[in-house]
C-alpha positions in Angstrom: 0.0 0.0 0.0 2.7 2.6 0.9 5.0 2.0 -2.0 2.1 3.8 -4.5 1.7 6.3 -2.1 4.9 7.8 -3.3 4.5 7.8 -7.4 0.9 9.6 -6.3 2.6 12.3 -4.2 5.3 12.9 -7.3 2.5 13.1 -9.5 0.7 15.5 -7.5 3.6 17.8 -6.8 4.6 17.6 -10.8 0.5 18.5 -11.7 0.5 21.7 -9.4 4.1 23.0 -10.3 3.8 25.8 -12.8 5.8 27.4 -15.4 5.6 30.6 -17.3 4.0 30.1 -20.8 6.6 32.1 -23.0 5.4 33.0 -27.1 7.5 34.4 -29.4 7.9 35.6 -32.8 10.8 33.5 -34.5 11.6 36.4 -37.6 11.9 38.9 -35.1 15.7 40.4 -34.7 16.4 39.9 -31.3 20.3 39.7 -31.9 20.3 43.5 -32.6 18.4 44.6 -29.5 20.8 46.5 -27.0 18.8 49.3 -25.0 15.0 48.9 -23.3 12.3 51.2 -22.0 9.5 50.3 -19.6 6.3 51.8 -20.7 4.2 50.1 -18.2 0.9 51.7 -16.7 -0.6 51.0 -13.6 -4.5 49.7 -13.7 -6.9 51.1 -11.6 -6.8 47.4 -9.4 -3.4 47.6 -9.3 -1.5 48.1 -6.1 1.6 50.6 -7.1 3.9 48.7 -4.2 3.6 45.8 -5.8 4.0 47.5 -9.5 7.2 49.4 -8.9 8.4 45.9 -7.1 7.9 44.4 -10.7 9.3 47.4 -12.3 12.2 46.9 -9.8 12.5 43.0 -10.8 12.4 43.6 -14.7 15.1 46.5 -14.7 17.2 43.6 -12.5 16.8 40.5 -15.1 17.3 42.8 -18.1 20.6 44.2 -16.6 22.0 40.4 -15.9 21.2 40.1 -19.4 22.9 43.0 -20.5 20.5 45.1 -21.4 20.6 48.8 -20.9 17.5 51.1 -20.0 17.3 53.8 -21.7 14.8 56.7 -22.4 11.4 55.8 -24.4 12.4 57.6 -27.5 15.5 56.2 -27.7 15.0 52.5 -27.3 15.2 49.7 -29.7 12.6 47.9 -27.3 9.6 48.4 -24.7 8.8 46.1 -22.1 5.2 46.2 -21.0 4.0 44.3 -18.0 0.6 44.2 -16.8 -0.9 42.3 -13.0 -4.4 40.6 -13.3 -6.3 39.7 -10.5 -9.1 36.3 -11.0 -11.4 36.2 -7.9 -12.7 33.0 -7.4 -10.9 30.4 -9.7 -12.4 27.2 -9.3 -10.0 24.9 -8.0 -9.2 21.3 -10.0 -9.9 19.9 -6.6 -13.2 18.9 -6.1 -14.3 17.2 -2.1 -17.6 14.9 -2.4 -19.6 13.0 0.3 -21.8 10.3 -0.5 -23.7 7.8 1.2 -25.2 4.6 -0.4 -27.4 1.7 0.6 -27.5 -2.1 -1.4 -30.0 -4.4 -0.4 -31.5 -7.3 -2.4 -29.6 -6.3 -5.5 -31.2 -2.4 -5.3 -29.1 0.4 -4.7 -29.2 4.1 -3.8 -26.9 6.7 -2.8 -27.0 10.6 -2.6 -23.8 12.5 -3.0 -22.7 16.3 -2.4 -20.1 18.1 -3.8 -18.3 21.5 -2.8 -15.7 22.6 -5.2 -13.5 25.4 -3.8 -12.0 28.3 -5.2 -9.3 30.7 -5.2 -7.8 33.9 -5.9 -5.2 33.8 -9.0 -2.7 36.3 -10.0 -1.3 36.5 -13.9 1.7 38.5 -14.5 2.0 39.2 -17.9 5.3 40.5 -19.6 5.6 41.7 -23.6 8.4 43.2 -25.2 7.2 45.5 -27.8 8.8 46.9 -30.9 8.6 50.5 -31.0 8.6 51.1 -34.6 5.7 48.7 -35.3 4.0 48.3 -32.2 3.8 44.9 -32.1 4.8 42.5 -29.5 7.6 40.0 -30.1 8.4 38.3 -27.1 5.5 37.1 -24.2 5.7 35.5 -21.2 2.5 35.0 -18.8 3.2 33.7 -15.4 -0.2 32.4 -13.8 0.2 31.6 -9.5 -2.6 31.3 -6.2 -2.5 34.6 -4.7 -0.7 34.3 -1.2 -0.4 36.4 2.0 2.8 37.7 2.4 4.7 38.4 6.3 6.9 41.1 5.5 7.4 44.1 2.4 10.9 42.1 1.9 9.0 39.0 1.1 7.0 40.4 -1.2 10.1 41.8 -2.7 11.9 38.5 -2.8 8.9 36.9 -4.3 8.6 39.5 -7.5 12.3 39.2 -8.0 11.5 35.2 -7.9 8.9 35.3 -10.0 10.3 37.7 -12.9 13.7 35.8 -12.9 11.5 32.6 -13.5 9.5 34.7 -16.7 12.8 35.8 -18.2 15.1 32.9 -18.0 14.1 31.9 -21.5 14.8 35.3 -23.2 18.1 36.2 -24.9 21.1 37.5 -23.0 22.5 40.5 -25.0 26.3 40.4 -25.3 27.9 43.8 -26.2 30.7 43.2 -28.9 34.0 43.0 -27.6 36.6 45.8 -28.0 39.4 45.4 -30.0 42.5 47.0 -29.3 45.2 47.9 -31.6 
């Protein structure tokens, strides 16, 4: 009996882990991108703690990847990002009661079900050419909203969270110098 109960657990863990859903468009030059602007604005749900924290996370990753901000105008590529809250998510979970009788080959049973839900967060990312408008690079990270004990966790969680989104787009490299 207990050696199943460990696949199941595995299972369980590997359903419920979650990864950012990253889109792209393939033709797009990426190679030749060197400088960044955020052009983000704050929704009228949004809480601007949490926004600059984001803001704060981006300008982080895109520095690692060396990228450098720069003014709007000047930019060969806005970032956009944008925090949706879903109230009440039904959750895959479902609990259900039932109680059943068989006698003489008859049978009945009455059953209830209560299927929780949740509050989800999506943190959407784009990176937008400025020339055509048109987004080249997406990532969407999708996660249960959670209470947080301190400001710094919140930070650390962002930072977590963003690092996770952009892992899969390109480091920049500047060209090297060459000295004569």
């Amino acid at each position: 009996m207990f050696r199943y109960l460990l696949p199941i657990f595995i299972v369980f863990l590997v359903g419920c882990s979650k990864t950012p859903t990253v889109d792209y468009d393939p033709k797009f030059p990426i190679d030749s991108l060197q400088t960044y602007a955020i052009v983000s604005k704050a929704s009228k749900q949004s809480n601007p703690l949490n926004e600059e924290r984001i803001r704060d996370a981006v300008m982080t990753e895109m520095k690692k990847k060396g990228y450098t901000a720069t003014e709007k105008k000047t930019a060969d590529f806005h970032i956009s990002f944008e925090s949706v809250i879903k109230e009440d998510v039904p959750s895959n979970v479902s609990f259900g009661l039932g109680f059943g009788s068989f006698s003489s080959g008859v049978g009945t049973s009455i059953a209830t079900s209560h299927r929780p839900t949740k509050d989800q967060g999506e943190l959407h990312i784009n990176m937008i050419d400025p020339e055509t408008r048109k987004t080249f690079w997406r990532t969407v990270y999708t996660k249960d909203i959670r209470d947080f004990s301190s400001p710094q966790a919140r930070i650390q969680y962002f930072n977590t969270i963003v690092a996770t989104m952009l892992k899969e787009f390109p480091s920049h490299t500047p060209p090297k110098k060459t000295t004569r």
